[in-house]
GUDRENPA-797339 format. One line per 10 residues: number of its first residue (from 1); their letters; for each residue z, x, y of N, C-alpha, C, O. Coordinates in steps of 0.1 Angstrom, whole numbers, plus 5000, padded with zeros to 4 digits. Example, Ala and Ser with C-alpha at 12.3 -4.5 7.8 and 13.67 -1.06 7.14 Angstrom:
2
1 = as = 5078/5132/4943/5078/5123/4955/5078/5132/4967/5085/5142/4967  5071/5128/4978/5071/5137/4989/5079/5129/5000/5080/5134/5011
***
This chain:
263
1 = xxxxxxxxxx = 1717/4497/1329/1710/4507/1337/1695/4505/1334/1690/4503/1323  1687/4506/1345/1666/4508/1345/1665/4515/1333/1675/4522/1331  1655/4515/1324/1649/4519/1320/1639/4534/1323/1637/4544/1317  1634/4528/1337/1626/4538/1346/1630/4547/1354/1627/4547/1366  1640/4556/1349/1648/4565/1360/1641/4578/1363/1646/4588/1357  1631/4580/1370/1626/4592/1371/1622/4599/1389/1616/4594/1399  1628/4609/1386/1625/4613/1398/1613/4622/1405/1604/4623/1397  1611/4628/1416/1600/4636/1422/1611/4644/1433/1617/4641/1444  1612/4656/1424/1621/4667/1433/1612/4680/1432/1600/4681/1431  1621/4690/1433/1615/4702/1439/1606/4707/1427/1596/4713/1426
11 = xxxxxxxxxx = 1610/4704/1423/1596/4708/1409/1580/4699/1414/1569/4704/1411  1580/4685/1420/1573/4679/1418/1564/4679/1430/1553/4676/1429  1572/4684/1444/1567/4681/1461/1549/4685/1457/1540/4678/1463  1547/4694/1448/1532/4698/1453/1523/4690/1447/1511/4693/1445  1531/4676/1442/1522/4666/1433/1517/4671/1421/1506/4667/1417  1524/4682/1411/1521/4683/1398/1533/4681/1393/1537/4690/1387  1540/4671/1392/1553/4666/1384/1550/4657/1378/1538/4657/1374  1560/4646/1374/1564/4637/1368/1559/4626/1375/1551/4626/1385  1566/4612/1368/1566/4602/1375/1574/4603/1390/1573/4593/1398  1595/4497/1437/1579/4499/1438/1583/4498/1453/1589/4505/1461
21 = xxxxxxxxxx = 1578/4488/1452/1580/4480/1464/1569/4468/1466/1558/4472/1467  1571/4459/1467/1558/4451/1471/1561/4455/1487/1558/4467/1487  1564/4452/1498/1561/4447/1508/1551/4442/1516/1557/4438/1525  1537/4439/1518/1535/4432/1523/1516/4425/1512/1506/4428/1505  1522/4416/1518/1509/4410/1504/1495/4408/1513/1492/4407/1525  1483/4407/1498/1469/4405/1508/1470/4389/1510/1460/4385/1516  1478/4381/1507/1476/4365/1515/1480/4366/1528/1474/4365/1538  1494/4371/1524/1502/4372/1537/1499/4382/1548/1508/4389/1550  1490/4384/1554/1481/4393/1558/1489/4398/1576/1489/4408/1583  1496/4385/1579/1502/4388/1595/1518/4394/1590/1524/4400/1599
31 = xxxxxxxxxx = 1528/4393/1576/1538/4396/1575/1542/4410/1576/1537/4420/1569  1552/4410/1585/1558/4426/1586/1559/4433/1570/1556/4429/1559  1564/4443/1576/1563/4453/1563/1579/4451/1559/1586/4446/1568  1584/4454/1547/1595/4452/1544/1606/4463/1542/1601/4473/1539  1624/4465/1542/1627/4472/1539/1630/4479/1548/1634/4490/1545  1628/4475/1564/1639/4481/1574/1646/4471/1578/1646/4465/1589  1652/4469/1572/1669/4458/1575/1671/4454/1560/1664/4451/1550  1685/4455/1562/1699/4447/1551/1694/4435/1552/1693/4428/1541  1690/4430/1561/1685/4413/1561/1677/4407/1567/1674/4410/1579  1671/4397/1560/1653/4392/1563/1660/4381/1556/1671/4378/1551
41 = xxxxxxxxxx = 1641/4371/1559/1643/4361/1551/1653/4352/1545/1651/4343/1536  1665/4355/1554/1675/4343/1547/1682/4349/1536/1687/4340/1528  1684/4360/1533/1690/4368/1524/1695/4385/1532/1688/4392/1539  1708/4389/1527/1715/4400/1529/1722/4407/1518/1731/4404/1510  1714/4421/1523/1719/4429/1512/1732/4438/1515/1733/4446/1524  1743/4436/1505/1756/4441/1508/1758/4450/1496/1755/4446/1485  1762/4460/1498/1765/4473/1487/1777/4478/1489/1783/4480/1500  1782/4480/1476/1796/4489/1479/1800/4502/1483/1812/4504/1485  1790/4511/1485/1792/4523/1489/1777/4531/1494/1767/4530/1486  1777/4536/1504/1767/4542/1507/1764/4560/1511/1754/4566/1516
51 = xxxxxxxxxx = 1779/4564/1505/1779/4576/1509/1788/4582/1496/1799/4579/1490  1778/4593/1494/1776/4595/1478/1773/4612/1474/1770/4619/1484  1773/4619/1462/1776/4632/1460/1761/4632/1450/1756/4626/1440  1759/4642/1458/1745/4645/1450/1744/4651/1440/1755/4655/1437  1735/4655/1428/1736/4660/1416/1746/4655/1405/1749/4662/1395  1750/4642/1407/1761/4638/1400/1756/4624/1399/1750/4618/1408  1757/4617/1385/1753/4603/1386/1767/4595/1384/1778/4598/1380  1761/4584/1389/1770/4575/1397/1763/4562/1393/1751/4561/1390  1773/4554/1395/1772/4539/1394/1769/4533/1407/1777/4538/1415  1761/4522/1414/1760/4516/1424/1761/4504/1421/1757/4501/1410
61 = xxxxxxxxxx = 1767/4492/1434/1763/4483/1433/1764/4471/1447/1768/4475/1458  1760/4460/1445/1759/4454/1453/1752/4440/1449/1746/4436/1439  1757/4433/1461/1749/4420/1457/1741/4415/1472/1744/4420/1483  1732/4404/1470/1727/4399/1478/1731/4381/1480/1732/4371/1473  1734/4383/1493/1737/4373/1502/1730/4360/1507/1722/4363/1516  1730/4346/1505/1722/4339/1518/1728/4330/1530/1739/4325/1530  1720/4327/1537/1720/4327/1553/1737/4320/1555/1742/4323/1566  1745/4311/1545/1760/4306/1544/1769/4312/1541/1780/4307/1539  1764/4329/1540/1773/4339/1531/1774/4336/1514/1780/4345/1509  1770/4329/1507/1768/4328/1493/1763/4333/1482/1751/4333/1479
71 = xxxxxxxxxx = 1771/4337/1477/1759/4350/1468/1751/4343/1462/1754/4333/1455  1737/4347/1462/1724/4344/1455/1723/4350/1441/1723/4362/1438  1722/4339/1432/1728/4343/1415/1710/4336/1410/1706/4339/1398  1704/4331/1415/1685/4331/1411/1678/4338/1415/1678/4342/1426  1669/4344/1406/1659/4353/1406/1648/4352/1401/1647/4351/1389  1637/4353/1408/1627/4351/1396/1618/4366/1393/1620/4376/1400  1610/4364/1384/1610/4377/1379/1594/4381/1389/1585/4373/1393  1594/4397/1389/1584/4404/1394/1583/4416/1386/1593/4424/1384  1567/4418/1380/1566/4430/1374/1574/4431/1359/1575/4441/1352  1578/4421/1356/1583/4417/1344/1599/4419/1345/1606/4417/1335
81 = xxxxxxxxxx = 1607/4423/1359/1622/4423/1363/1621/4414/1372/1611/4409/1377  1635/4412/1375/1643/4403/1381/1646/4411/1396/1647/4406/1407  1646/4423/1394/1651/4434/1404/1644/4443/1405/1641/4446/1394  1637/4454/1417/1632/4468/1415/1640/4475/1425/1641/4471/1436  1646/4487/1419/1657/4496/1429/1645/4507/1433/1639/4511/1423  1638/4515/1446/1637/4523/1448/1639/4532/1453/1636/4529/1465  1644/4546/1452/1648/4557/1462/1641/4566/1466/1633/4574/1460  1644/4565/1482/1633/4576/1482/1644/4586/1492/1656/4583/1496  1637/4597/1495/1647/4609/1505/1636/4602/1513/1627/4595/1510  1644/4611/1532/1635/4607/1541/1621/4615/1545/1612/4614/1554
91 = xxxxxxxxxx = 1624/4626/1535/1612/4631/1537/1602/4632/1527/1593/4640/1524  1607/4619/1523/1595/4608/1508/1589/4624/1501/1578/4628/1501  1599/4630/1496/1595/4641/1484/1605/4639/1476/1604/4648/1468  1615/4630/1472/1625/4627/1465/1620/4612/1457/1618/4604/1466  1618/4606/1446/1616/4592/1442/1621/4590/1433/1624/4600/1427  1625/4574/1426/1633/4571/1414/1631/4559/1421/1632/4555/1433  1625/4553/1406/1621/4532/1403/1629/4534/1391/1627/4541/1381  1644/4519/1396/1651/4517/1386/1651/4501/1384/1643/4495/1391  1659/4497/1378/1658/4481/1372/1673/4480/1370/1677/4481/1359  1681/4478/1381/1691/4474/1386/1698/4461/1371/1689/4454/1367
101 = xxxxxxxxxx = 1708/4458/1365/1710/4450/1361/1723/4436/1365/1735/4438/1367  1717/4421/1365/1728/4416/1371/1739/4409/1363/1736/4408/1351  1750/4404/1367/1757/4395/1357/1758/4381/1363/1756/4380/1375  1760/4368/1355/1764/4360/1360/1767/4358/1371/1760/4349/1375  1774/4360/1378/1780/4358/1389/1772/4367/1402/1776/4370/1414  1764/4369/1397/1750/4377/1412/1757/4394/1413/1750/4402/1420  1766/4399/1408/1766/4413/1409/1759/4421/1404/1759/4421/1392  1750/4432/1413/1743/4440/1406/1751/4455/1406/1760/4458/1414  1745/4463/1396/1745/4471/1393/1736/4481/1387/1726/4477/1382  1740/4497/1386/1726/4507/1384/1738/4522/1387/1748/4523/1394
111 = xxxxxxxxxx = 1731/4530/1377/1734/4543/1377/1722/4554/1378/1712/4553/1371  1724/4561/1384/1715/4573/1392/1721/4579/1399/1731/4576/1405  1713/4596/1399/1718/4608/1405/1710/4605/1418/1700/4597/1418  1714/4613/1430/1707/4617/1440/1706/4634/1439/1714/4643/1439  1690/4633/1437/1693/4646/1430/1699/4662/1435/1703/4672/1430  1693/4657/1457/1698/4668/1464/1702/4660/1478/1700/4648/1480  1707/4670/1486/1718/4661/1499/1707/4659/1506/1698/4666/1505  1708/4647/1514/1701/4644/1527/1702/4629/1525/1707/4622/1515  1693/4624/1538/1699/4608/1537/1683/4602/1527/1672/4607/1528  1687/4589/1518/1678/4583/1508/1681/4571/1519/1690/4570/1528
121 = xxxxxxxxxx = 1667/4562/1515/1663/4547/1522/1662/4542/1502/1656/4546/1492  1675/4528/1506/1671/4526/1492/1663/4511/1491/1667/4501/1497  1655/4509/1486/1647/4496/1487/1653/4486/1479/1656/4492/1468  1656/4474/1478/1658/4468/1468/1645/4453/1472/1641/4448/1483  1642/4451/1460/1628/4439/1464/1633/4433/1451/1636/4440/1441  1636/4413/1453/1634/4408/1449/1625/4393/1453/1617/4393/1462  1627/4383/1445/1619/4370/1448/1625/4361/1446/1627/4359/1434  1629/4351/1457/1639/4342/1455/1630/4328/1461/1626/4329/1473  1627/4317/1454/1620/4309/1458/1606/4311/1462/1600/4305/1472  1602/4317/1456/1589/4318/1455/1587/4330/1466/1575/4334/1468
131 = xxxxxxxxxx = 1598/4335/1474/1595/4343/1488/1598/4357/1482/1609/4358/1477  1590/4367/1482/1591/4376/1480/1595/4387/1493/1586/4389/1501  1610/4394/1495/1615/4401/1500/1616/4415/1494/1614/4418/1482  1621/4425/1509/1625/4437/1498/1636/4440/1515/1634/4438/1527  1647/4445/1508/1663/4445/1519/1662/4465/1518/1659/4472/1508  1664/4469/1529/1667/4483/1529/1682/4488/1532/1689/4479/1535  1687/4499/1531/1696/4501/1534/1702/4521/1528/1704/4525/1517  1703/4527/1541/1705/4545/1541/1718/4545/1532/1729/4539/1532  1712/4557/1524/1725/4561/1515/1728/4578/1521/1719/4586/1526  1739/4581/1521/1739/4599/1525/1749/4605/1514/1761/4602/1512
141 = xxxxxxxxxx = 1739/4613/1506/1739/4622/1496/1746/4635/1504/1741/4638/1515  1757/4642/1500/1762/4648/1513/1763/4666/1509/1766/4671/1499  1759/4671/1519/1760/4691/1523/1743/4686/1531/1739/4676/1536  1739/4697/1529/1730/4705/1536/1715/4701/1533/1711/4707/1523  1705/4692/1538/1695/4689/1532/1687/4699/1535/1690/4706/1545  1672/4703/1525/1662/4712/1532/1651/4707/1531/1643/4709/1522  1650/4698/1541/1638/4687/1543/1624/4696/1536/1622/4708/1537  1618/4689/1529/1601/4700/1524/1590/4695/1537/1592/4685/1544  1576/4704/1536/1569/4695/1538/1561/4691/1532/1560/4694/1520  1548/4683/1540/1537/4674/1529/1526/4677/1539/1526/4677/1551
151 = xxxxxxxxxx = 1515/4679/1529/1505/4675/1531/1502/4666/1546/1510/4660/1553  1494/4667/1548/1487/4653/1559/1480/4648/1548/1484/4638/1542  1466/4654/1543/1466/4642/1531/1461/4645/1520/1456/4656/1519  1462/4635/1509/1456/4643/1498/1453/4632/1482/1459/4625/1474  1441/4634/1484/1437/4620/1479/1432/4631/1462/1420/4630/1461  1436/4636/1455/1432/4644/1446/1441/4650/1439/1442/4662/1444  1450/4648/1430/1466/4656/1423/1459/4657/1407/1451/4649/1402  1463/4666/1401/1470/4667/1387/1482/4663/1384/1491/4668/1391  1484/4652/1373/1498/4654/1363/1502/4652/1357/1501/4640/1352  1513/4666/1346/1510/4663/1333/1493/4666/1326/1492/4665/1314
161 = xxxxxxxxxx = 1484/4667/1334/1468/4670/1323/1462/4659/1330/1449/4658/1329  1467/4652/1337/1452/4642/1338/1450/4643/1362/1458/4644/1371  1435/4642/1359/1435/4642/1374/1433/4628/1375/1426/4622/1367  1440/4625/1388/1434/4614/1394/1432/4614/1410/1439/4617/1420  1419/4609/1409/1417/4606/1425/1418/4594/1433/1416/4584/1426  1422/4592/1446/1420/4580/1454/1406/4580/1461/1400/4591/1462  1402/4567/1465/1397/4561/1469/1398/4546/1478/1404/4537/1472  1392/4544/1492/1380/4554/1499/1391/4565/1504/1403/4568/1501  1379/4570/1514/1385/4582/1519/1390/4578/1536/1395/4587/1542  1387/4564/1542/1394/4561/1555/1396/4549/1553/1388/4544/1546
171 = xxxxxxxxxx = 1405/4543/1558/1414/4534/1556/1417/4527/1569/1424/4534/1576  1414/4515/1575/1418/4511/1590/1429/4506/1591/1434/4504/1580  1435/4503/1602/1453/4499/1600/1447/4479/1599/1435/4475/1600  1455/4474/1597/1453/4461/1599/1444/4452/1594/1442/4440/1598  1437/4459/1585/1426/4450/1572/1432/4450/1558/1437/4460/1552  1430/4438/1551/1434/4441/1541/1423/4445/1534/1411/4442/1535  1433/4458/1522/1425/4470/1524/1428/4470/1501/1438/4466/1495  1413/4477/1495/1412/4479/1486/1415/4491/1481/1410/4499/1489  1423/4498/1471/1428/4508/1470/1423/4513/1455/1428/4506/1446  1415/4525/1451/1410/4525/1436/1419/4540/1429/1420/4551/1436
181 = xxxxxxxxxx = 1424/4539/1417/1430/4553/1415/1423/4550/1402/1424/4541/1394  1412/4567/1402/1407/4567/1389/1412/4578/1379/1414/4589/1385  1414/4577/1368/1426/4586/1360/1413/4591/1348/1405/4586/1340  1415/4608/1352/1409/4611/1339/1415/4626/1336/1424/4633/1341  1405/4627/1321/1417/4639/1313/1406/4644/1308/1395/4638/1305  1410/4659/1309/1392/4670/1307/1379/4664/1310/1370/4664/1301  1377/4659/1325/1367/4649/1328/1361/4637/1322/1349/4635/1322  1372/4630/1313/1367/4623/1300/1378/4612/1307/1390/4615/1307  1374/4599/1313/1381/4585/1317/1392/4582/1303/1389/4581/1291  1402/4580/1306/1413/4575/1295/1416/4562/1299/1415/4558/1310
191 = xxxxxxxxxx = 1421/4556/1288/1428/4538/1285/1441/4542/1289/1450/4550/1286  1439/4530/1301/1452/4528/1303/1462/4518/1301/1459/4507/1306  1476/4518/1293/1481/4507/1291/1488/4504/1302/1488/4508/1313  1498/4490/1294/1503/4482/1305/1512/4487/1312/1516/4498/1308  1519/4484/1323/1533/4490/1330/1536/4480/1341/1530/4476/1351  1550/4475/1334/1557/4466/1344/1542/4454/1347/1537/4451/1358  1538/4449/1329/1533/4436/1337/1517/4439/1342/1511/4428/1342  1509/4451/1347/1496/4454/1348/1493/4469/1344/1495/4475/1334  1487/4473/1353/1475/4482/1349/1482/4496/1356/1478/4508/1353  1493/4493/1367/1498/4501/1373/1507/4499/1384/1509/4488/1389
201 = xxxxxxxxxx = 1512/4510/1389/1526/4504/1402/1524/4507/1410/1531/4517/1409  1520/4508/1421/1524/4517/1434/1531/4511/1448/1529/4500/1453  1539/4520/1452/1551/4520/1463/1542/4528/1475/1536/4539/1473  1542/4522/1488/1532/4525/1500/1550/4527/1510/1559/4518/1508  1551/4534/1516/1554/4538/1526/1556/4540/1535/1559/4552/1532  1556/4540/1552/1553/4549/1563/1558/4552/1567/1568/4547/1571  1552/4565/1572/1563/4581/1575/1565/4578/1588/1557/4574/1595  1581/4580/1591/1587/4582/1603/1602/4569/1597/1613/4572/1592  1597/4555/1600/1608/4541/1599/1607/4539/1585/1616/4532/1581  1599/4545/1576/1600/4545/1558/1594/4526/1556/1599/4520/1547
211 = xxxxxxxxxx = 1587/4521/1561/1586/4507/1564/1581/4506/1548/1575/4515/1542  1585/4495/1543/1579/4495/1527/1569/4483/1526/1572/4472/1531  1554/4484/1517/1546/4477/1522/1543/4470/1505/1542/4476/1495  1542/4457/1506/1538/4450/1494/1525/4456/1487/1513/4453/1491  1528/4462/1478/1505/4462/1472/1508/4455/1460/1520/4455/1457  1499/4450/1454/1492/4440/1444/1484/4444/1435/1472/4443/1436  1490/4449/1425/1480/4454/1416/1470/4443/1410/1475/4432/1407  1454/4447/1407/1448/4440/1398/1448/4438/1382/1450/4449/1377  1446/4431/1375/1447/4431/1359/1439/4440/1355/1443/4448/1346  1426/4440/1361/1419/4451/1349/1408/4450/1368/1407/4446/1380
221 = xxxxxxxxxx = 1400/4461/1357/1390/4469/1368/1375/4472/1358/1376/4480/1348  1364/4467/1361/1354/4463/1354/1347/4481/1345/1339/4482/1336  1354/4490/1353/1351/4506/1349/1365/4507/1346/1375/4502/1352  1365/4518/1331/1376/4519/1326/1386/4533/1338/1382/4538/1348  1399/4535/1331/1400/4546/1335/1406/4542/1351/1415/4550/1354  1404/4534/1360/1404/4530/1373/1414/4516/1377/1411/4504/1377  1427/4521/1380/1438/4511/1383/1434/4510/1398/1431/4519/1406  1436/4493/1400/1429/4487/1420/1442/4483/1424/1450/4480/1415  1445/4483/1434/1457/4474/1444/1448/4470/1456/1436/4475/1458  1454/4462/1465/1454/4454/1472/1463/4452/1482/1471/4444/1479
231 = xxxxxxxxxx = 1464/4457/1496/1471/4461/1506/1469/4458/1518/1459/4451/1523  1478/4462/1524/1474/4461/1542/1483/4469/1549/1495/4466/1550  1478/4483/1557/1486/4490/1565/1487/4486/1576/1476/4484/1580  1497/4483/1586/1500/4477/1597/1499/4480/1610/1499/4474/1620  1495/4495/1607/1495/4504/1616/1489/4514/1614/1487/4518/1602  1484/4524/1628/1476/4538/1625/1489/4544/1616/1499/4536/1613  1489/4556/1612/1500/4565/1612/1499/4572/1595/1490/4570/1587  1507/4579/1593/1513/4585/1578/1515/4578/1571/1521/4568/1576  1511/4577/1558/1516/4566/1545/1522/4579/1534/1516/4590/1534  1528/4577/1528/1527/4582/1510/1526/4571/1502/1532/4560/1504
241 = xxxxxxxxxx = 1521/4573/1494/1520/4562/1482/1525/4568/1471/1524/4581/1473  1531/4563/1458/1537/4569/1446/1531/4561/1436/1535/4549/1435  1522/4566/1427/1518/4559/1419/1521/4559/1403/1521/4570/1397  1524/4550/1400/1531/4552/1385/1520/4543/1377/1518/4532/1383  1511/4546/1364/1507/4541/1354/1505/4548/1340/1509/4560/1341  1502/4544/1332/1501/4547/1318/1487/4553/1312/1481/4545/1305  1484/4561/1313/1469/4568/1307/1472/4574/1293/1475/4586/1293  1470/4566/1276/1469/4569/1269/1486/4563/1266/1494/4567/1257  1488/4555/1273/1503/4549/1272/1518/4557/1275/1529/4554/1272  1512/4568/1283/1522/4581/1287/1522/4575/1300/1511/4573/1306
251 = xxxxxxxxxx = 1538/4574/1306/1538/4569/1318/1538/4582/1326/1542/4592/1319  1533/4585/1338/1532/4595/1347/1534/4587/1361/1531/4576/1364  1542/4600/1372/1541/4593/1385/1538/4603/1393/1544/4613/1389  1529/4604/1404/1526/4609/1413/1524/4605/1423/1522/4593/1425  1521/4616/1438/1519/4606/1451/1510/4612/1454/1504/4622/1450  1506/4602/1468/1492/4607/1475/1494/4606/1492/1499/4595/1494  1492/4611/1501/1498/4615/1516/1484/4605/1519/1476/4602/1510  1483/4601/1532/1467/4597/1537/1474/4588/1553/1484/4581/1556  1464/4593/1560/1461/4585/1574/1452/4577/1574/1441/4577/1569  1460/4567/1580/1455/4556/1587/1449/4556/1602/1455/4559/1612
261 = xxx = 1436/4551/1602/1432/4559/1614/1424/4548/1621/1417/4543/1613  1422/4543/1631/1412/4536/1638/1396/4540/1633/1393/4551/1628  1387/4530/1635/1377/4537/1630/1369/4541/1642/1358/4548/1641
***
């Protein structure tokens, strides 16, 4: 089972809780966004069960397929795994980044609660030949969901003690686009350690099709205190982003709502 099993539930919707996805890279600047279909790229994702009891943890699993029906048993690593599992509800106020584990023979596996009913988009992103994919696929957590809502936007959270802000404040669809999150604690900039391999994680979103978008974190950032990504939104519309890094080596995760807007 991941190591990183943390979720953002009803304690968390107003962005003072707790704690990817690549989908789409700044090279790859014309590639769709990832994570609306079981299959892309010459690879398919097949799971054993998609319909599941919430508040209760459970085992999942599944393996990934290519274009001959063959299970795909090579992986190369991203973020320091082989695998990143993430869950979101559809009304991206639910999250959990796990690290799925495989055996020999290409079967994966992972244990996690869903923590309340309604339908989750589960991401799975790996990298098989140097191609970086991510396969989607609806799980339904089952009774009565009570969808929340969000913000339109909000570039400014506390959590756990430290604020952090985003940066800029507009964003155009279709440029690759710089993203700065500066992390501080009683207005005093804190060190941030490593996580999964950099400086920080973040999972981009967009609201309505949940499309999952590749960002790029940078190694370091010339002002302390300040984790960068490197992106591209595809389109006007709703994003959430979920950002997970380490300030004083304490992992924390929070999100941030923001439009994308023509200029």
């Amino acid at each position: 089972m991941g190591e990183d099993h943390h979720d953002i539930g009803p304690k968390d919707s107003d962005n003072h809780g707790v704690e990817h996805s690549r989908g789409d890279t700044g090279e790859g600047s014309h590639a769709l966004p990832g994570g609306l279909t079981v299959a892309t790229d010459g690879l398919r994702l097949e799971t054993a069960e998609t319909r599941l009891n919430p508040g209760v943890e459970q085992g999942w699993s599944f393996q990934i397929k290519g274009e001959n029906g063959e299970i795909v048993t090579k992986f190369e690593e991203t973020h320091d795994q082989l695998a990143h599992l993430v869950l979101v509800r559809r009304d991206l106020t639910r999250f959990q980044h796990l690290h799925p584990e495989m055996t020999q023979d290409g079967a994966w596996s992972v244990e996690y609660t869903l923590p309340d009913p309604g339908v989750y988009r589960a991401f799975v992103d790996v990298l098989v030949e140097g191609q970086p994919t991510t396969l989607g696929v609806d799980l339904l957590a089952s009774g009565s969901a009570d969808y929340e809502q969000r913000p339109q936007t909000s570039r400014e959270v506390t959590v756990s003690g430290y604020e952090i802000q985003m940066s800029p404040a507009s964003i155009p669809p279709s440029e690759n686009t710089v993203l700065d999150f500066e992390i501080r604690r009683d207005n005093q900039v804190v060190q941030l350690k490593p996580y999964l391999g950099a400086l920080g994680h973040l999972v981009a979103i967009r609201d309505g099709d949940l499309a999952y978008l590749h960002v790029h974190p940078e190694e370091r950032h010339p002002a302390g205190g300040i984790v960068r990504f490197r992106t591209r939104f595809p389109t006007v519309g709703r994003y959430r982003l979920f950002l997970q890094a380490k300030p004083n080596g304490e992992l924390i995760t929070t999100s941030f709502d923001l439009q994308v807007t023509e200029s």
